[in-house]
C-alpha positions in Angstrom: -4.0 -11.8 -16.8 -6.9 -10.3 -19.2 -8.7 -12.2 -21.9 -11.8 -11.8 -23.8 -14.7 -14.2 -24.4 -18.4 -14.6 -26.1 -20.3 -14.8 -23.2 -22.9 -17.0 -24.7 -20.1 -19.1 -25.6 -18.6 -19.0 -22.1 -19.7 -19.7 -18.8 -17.6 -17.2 -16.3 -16.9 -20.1 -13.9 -16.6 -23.0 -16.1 -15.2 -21.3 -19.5 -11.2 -22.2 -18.6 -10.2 -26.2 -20.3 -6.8 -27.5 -19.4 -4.5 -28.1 -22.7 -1.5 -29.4 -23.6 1.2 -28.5 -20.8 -1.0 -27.7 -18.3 -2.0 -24.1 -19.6 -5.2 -23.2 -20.2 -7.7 -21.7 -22.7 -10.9 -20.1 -23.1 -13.6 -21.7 -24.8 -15.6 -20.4 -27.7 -14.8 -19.0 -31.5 -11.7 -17.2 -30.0 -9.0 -18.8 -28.3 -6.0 -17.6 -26.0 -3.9 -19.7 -23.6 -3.1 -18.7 -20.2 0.6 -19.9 -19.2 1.3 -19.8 -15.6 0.8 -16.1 -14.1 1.8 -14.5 -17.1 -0.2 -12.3 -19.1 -1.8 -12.8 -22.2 -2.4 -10.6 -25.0 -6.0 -8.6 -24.9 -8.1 -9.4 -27.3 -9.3 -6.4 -29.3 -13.9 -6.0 -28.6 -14.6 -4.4 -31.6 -16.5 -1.4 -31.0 -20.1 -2.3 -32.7 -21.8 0.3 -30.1 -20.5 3.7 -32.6 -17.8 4.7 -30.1 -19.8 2.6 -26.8 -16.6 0.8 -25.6 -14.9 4.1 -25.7 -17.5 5.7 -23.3 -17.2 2.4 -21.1 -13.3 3.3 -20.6 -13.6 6.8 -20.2 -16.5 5.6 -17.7 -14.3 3.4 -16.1 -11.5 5.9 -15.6 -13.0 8.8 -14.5 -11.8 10.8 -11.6 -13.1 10.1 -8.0 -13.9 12.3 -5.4 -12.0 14.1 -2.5 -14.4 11.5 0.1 -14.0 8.5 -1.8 -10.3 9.0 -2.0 -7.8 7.8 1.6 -4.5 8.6 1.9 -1.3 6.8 3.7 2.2 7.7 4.7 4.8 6.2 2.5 8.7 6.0 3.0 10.9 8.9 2.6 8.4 11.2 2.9 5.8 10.3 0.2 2.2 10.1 0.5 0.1 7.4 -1.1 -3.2 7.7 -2.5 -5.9 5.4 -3.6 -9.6 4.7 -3.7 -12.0 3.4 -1.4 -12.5 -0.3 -2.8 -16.7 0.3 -2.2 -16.3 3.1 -4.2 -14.4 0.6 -7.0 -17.6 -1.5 -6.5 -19.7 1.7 -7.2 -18.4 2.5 -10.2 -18.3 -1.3 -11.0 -22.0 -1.0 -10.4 -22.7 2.3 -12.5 -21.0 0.7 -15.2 -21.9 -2.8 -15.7 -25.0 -3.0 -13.4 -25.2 -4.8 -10.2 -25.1 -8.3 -12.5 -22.8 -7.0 -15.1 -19.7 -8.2 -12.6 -18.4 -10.4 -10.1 -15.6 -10.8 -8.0 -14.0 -14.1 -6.5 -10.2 -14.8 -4.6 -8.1 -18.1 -4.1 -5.5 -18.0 -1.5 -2.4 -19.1 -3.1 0.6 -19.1 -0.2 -0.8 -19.3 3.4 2.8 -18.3 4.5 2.7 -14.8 3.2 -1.1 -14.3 2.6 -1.0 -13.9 -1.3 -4.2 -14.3 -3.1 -5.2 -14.4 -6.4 -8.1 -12.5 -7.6 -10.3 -12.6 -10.6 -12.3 -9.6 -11.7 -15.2 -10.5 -14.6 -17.2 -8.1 -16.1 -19.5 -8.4 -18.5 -21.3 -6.2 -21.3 -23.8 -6.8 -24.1 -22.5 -10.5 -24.4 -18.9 -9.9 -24.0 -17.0 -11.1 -21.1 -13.9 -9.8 -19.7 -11.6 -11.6 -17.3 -8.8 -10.2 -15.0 -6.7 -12.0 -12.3 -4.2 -10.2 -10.1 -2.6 -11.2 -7.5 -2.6 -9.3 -3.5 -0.3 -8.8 -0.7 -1.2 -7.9 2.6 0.0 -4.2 3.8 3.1 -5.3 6.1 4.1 -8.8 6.3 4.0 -10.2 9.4 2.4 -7.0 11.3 -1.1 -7.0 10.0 -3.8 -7.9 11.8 -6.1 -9.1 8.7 -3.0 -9.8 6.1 -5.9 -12.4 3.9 -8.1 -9.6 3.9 -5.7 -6.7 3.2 -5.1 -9.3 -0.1 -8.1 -9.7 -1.4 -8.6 -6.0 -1.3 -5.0 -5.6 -2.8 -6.1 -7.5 -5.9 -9.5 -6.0 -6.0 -7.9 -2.9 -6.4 -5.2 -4.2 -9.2 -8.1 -5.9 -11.1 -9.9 -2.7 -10.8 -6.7 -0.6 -12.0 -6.8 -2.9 -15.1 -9.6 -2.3 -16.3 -8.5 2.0 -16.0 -10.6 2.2 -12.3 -8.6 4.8 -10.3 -5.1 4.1 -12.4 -4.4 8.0 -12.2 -3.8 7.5 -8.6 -1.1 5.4 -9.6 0.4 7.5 -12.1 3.0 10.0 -10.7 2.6 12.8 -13.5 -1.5 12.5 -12.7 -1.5 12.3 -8.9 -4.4 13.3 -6.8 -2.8 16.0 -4.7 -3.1 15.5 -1.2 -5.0 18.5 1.0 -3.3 19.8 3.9 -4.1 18.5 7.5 -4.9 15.0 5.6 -1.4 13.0 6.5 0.5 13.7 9.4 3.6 15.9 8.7 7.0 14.3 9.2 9.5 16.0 11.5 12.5 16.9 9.4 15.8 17.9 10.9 18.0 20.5 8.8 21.1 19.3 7.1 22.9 22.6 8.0 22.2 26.5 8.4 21.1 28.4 5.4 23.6 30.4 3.3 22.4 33.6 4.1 23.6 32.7 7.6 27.0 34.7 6.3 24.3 37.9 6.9 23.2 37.0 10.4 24.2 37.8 13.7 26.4 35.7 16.0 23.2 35.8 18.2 20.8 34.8 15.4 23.3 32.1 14.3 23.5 30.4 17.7 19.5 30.7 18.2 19.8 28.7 14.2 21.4 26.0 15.5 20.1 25.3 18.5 16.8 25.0 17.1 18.1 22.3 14.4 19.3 20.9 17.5 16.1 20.5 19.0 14.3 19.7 15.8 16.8 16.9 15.1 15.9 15.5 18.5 12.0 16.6 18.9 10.7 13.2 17.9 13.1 10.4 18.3 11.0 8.6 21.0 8.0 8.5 18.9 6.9 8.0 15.2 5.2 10.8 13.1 1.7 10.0 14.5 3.2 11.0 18.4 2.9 7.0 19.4 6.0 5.7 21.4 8.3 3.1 19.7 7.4 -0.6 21.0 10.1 -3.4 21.4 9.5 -6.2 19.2 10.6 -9.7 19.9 12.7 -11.6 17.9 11.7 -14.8 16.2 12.2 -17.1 13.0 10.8 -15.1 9.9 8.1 -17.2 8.2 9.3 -16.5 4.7 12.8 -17.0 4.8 12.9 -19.0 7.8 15.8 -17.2 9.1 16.3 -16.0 12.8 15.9 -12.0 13.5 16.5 -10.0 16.1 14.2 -7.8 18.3 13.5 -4.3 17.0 11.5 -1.2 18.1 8.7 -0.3 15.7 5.3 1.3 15.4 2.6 -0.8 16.2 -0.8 1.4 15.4 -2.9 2.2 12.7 -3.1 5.2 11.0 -6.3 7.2 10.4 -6.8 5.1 7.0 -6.8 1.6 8.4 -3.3 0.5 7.3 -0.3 0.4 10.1 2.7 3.2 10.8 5.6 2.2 8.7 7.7 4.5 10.5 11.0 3.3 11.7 13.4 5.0 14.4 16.7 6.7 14.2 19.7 4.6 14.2 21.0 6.8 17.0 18.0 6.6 19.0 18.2 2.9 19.0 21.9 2.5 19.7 21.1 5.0 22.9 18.7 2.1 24.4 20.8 -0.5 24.0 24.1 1.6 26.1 24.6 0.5 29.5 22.9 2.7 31.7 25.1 5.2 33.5 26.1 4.9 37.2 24.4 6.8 39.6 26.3 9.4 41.4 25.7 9.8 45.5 26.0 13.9 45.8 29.0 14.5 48.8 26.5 16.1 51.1 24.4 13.1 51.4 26.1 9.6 52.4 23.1 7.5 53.4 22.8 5.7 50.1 26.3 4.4 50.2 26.6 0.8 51.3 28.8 1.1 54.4 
């Protein structure tokens, strides 16, 4: 939610009164009621400073740099980018000043780990205030899910404001070097048309190579670590019984955990009986009598 106040008016901590229905609204000259987690309208700053709030938000969303930039596997392929949260607080810092901001978090559900953030900045008297809320990066399989949050909601406050929003924008994408994410193995659906001008030879060597492709990596995620059995349990958000499943279970080179799942075949080949084992006819000492 994002409101603005007179900061002489309002102190950043103690600036919120509860009013009728349990909302509440910011003190001062200029009022606007906050209504459960939805968000209110932005009040307009008028721009006093001959065209200073428009330098503050071109400021604001400027474009980092390569090293302040980390990257992340994503699902079906996708990478996902986003900024280092110390270099959020750096441009925090060249924007506002070291006192021109402050950051603070409430945890809201212990189950899940959501917190709520609030984001106030604050320039030539004029206060801005901005809460979002954080989720940890994988429910139930992070190590720090609380302080995966807080940095979650750092970074949405941040985004609000125009920090780093480019990263989220898919037409405006920082693209991603190569050698950065670790490329997924992808098997072929089917030999290319111009197979109609190869060889019976080449076509053969074709498919045998999808073959191996298809099969290169079942045992082990895109990062080369071996699936791991998880045990099943009662799910702490639903409260609903799960069975045991084969995941990853390190982190990748940004901090955040593998999200990669195995093949439906692979797992249905660990859960097959195992096959009998076969005594050859020219040895009979293994059999039983």
């Amino acid at each position: 939610m994002v409101c603005d106040v007179e900061a002489e008016q309002v102190k950043p901590e103690s600036g919120l009164q509860t009013v009728a229905g349990g909302s509440q609204a910011c003190g001062g000259s200029r009022r606007c009621v906050h209504a459960g987690s939805s968000r209110c309208a932005s009040i307009q700053v008028q721009d006093r400073g001959g065209g200073q709030v428009s330098k503050i938000a071109a400021a604001l969303a400027a474009p980092f740099d390569e090293k302040d930039l980390k990257h992340r596997p994503g699902r079906s392929g996708m990478t996902y980018t986003y900024a280092d949260v110390r270099a959020i607080d750096g441009r925090l810092d060249e924007v506002f000043g070291t006192m021109g901001w402050s950051f603070s978090w409430e945890l809201i559900d212990a189950a899940t780990a959501v917190v709520r953030g609030r984001l106030i900045v604050t320039h030539e008297g004029v206060s801005k205030t901005i809460e979002e809320a954080g989720y940890p990066n994988a429910a139930g399989r992070d190590e720090e899910p609380i302080k995966s949050s807080v940095t979650d909601s750092r970074r949405r406050a941040a985004a609000a404001l125009g920090i780093g929003r480019s990263l989220y924008s898919p037409d405006k994408g920082v693209p991603v070097p190569l050698g950065r994410v670790a490329p997924r193995s992808v098997a072929p659906t089917g030999i290319p048309e111009a197979s109609s001008r190869m060889s019976a030879d080449d076509q053969v060597m074709a498919a045998a190579a999808m073959l191996f492709v298809a099969g290169a990596n079942d045992g082990a995620c895109s990062h080369g670590e071996e699936w791991q059995l998880k045990p099943g349990g009662i799910s702490k958000v639903s409260g609903k019984p799960y069975n045991a499943f084969y995941a990853a279970s390190h982190k990748t080179p940004d901090g955040g955990w593998c999200k990669d799942k195995p093949s439906q075949q692979w797992v249905a080949a660990q859960s097959a009986p195992a096959k009998p084992k076969l005594v050859p006819e020219e040895d009979l000492s293994e059999l039983p009598f």
